[in-house]
BALUMTOR-404427 format. One line per 8 residues: number of its first residue (from 0); their letters; for each residue x negated, y negated, z of C-alpha. Coordinates in nm, 4 decimals. Layout:
NUM> a> X/Y/Z; ...
END
This chain:
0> xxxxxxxx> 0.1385/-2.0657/1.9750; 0.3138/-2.1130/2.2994; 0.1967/-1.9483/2.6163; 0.4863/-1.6660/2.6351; 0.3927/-1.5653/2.2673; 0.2029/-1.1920/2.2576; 0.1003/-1.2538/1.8929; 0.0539/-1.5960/1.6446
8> xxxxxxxx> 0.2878/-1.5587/1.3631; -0.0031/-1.4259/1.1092; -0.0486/-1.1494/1.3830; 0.3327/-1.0979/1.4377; 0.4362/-1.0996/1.0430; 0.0798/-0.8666/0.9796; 0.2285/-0.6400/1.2707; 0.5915/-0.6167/1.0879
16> xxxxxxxx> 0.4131/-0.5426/0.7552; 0.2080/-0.2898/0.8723; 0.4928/-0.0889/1.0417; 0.6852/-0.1418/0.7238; 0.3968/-0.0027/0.4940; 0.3083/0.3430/0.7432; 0.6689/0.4428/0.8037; 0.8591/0.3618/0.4906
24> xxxxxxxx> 0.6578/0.3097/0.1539; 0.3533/0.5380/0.2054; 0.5548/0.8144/0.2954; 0.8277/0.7642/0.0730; 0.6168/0.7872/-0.1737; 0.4618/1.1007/-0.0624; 0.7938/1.2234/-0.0844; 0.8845/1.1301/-0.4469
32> xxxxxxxx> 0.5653/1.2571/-0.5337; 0.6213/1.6125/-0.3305; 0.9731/1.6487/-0.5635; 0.7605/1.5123/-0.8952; 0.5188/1.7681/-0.8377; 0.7724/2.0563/-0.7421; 1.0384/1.9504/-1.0029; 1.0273/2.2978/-1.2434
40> xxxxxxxx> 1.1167/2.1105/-1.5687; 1.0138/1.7451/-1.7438; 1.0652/1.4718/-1.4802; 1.2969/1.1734/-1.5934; 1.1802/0.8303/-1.6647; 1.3403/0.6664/-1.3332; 1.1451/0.8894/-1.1202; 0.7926/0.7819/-1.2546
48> xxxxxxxx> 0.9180/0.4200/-1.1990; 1.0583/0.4249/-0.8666; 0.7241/0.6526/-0.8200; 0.5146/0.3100/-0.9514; 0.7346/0.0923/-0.7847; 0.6674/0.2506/-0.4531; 0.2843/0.1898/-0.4821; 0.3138/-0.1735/-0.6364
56> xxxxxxxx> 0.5116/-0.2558/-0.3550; 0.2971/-0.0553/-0.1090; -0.0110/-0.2359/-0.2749; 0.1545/-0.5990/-0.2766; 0.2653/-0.5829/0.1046; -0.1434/-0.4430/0.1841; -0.2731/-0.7151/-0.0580; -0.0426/-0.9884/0.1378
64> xxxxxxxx> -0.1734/-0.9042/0.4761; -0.5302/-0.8904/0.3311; -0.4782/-1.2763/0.1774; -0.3221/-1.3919/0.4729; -0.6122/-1.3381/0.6797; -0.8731/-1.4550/0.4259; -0.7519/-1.7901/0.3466; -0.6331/-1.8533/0.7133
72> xxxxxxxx> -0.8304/-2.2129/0.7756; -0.8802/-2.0967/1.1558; -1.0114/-1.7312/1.0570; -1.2706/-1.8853/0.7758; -1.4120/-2.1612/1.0165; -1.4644/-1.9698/1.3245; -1.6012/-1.6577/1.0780; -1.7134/-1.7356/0.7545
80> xxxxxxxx> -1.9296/-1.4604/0.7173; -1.6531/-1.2595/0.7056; -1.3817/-1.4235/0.5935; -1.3841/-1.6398/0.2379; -1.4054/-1.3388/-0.0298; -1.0747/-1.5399/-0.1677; -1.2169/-1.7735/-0.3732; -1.0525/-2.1555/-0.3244
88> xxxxxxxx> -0.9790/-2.2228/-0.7116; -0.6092/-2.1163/-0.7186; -0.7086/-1.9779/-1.0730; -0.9462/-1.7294/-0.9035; -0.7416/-1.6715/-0.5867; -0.4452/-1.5067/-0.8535; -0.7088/-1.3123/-0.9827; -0.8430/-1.1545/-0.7036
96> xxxxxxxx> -0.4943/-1.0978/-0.5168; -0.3742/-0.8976/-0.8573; -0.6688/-0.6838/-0.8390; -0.6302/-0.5913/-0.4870; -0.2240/-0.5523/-0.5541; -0.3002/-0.2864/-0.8332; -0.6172/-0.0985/-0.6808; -0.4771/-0.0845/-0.3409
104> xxxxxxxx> -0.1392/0.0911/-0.5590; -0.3742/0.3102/-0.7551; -0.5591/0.4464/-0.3981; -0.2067/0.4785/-0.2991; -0.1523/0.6571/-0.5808; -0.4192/0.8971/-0.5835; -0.3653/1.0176/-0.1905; 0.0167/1.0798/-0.3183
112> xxxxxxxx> -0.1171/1.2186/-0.6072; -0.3472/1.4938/-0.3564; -0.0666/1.5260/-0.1141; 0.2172/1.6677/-0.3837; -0.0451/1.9084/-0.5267; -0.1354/2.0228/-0.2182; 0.2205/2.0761/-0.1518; 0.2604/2.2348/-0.5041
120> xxxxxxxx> -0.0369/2.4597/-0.4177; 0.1328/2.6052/-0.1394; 0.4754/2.6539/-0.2805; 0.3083/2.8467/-0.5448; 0.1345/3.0873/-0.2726; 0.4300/3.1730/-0.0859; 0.6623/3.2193/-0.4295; 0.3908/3.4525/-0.5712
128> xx> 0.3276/3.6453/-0.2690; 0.6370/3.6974/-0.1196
END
């Protein structure tokens, strides 16, 4: 890292990611979720995937960062009791980075999930009240 540089690449790319994940594919998925939920009749096919693609993609970007960090050499030496829940068998490692791809989708999931029937709760309200 040269003196000028603000962040090391991991921090920079980690940065990028981050921005990506909080102001494009959580919330677009909020949104397709919002119009799922609100939707009056059956919901087509390509909205449920681009609904599952959101997450997977949300989950792989979270799950990258995550791995990034863990198996840094630098990060593991100068804190090992924190970093090193990747194990070093590459078998392993493609085991554990799948499992935090699809639980960090399913969390990602579930908060959509709360969000459009909240959203659905309310519509509800004002149509039957007003």
């Amino acid at each position: 890292m040269k003196a000028y540089n603000v962040l090391d690449p991991l921090g920079e790319m980690t940065a990028v990611k981050n921005v990506e994940m909080f102001a494009e594919s959580i919330p677009g998925a909020a949104i397709q979720m919002v119009a799922i939920a609100t939707k009056g009749g059956p919901v087509a096919f390509a909205a449920w995937a681009s609904l599952i693609i959101s997450a997977l993609t949300t989950g792989f970007t979270a799950s990258t960062v995550s791995y990034d960090f863990d198996t840094d050499p630098d990060r593991r030496e100068r804190m090992p009791e924190f970093y090193g829940y990747v194990p070093n068998k590459a078998a392993y490692r493609t085991v554990v980075f799948i499992s935090m791809c699809l639980f960090t989708a399913g969390e990602q999931e579930r908060g959509t999930r709360t969000v459009g029937a909240k959203h659905q709760q309310k519509l509800h309200t004002v149509f039957l009240h007003n």
